[in-house]
C-alpha positions, 0 to 999 in steps of 0.5 A, spaced: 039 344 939 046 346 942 052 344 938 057 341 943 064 345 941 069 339 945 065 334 941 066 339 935 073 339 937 074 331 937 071 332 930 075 337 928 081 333 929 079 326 927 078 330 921 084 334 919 089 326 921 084 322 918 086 318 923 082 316 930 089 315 933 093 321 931 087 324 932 086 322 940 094 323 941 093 331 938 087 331 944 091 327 950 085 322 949 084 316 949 081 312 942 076 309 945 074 315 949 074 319 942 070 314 938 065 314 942 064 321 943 065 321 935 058 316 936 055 321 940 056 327 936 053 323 929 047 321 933 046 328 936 046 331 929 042 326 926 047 324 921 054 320 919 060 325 919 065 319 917 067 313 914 070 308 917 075 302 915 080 297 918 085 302 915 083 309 913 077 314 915 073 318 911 069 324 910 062 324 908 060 330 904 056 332 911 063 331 915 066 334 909 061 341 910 062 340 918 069 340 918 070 346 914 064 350 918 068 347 924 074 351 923 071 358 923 066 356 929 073 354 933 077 359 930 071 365 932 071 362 939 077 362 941 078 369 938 073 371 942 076 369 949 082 371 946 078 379 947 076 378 953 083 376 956 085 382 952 079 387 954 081 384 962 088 386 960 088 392 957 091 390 952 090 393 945 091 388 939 090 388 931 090 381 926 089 381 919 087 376 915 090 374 909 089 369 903 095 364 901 100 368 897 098 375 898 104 377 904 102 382 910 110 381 913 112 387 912 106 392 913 106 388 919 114 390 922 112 398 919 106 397 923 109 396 930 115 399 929 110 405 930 106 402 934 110 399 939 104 398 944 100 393 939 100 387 939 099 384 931 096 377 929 095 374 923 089 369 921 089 365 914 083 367 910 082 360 907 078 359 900 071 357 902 070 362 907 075 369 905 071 374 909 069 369 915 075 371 919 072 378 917 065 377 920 066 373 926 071 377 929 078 374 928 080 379 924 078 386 923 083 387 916 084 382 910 088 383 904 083 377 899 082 376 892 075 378 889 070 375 889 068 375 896 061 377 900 063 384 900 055 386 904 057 391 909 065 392 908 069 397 906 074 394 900 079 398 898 081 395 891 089 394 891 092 391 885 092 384 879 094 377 881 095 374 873 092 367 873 098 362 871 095 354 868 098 350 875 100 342 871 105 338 872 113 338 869 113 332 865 106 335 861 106 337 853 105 343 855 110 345 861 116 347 855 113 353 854 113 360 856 106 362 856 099 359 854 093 362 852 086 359 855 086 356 848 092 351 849 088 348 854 082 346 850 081 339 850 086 338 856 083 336 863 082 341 869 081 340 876 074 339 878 076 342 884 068 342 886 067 335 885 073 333 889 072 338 894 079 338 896 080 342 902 087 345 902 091 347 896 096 343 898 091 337 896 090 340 890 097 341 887 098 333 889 093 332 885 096 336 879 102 333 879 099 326 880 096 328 873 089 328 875 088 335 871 090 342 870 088 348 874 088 355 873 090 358 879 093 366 881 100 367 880 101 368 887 098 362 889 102 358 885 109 362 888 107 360 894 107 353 893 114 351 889 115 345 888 120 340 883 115 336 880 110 342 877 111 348 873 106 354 872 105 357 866 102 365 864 095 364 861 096 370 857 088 372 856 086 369 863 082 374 867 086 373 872 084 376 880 083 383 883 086 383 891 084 388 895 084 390 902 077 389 907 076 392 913 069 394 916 065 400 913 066 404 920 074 401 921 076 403 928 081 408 928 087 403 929 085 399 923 085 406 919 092 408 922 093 400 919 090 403 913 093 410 911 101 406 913 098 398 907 095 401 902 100 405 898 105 400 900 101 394 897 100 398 891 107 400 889 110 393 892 109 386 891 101 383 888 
């Protein structure tokens, strides 16, 4: 069976709004066009992908599990006609991946200001699928926290992203400096699994509404500051290794890239 990318498309928005509404005004359909064609992909699939009430739309877990296949299907699509124009243009391009919290800006201003000629890009490498933009050609370098699928790639280790316990600011716990994994006994954590929350920022929603702790990387949680949760240092949590990953045969732009990001992440900011 072919899978249809516009269907997939029309999917992928209705997805992301929750909403067919919204959805058909992102699309510049209308939603009675959109519903149907939503019908048709569900019968072309053998399976329902949403949930639908007078108010609301929902993802069952098979739509759960297309939308996030979706937008590394779309995301690799559109990177590819991005190389093809490229390739007609003779234009020469570098994106890097990166994982939420862990910043690439400056490497990136250093890098075309000695390589003026190149075009740069980033791509977020989210966490269902960290080495993804890697595989499918979006990007050729990532900057990621193990673990990832490192079958085929260089990884060039480069620093340690502490775990700090993520809770909400009126929690019992929250006046303290630091905590340790055995101040969270007994305390109820995210089942970020069960609830197959797509985004962090659906997560530290959850948190804050008192659905539970989490334990997150340190950069994760300075990334997303906000009044009604605090994070704390877990002194004895393991914590995450970043690193740099690229192909095992890098091309000679992306180990130019390389010699100018490795010393520099490792003496700057984790």
């Amino acid at each position: 069976m072919d899978l249809d990318l516009r269907k997939l498309r029309y999917f992928a928005a209705v997805a992301e709004h929750r909403n067919f509404g919204r959805a058909a005004q992102q699309l510049y359909i209308a939603q009675p066009v959109l519903s149907r064609q939503i019908k048709a992909f569900e019968r072309e699939l053998d399976c329902t992908l949403l949930i639908r009430t007078t108010r609301s739309v929902e993802l069952t877990a098979a739509g759960h599990q297309l939308y996030e296949e979706a937008q590394g299907i779309l995301a690799a699509v559109d990177a590819a006609l991005r190389r093809v124009h490229n390739a007609d243009r003779g234009v020469r391009r570098l994106v890097v991946a990166f994982s939420v919290g862990l910043h690439v800006s400056e490497i990136l201003r250093d890098f075309s200001t000695r390589h003026p000629d190149v075009e740069t890009d980033v791509v977020p490498a989210r966490w269902w699928e960290r080495d993804a933009p890697l595989r499918d050609g979006r990007a050729q370098i990532a900057y990621l926290r193990r673990p990832f699928d490192e079958t085929g790639l260089r990884v060039i280790p480069i620093g340690h992203d502490p775990g700090v316990a993520c809770l909400p600011a009126a929690h019992r716990l929250a006046a303290r400096p630091e905590l340790t994994l055995a101040d969270l006994d007994g305390e109820r954590m995210l089942d970020v699994a069960a609830r197959r929350t797509p985004t962090l920022e659906e997560k530290f929603e959850l948190i804050a509404s008192g659905h539970g702790l989490l334990i997150v990387p340190r950069s994760v949680a300075r990334a997303y500051v906000r009044p009604d949760l605090v994070h704390r240092p877990v002194a004895d949590a393991p914590g995450s290794e970043t690193c740099l990953a690229v192909a095992a045969d890098p091309a000679k732009l992306v180990r130019e890239f390389l010699d100018l990001a490795i010393p520099a992440l490792r003496n700057g900011v984790r």
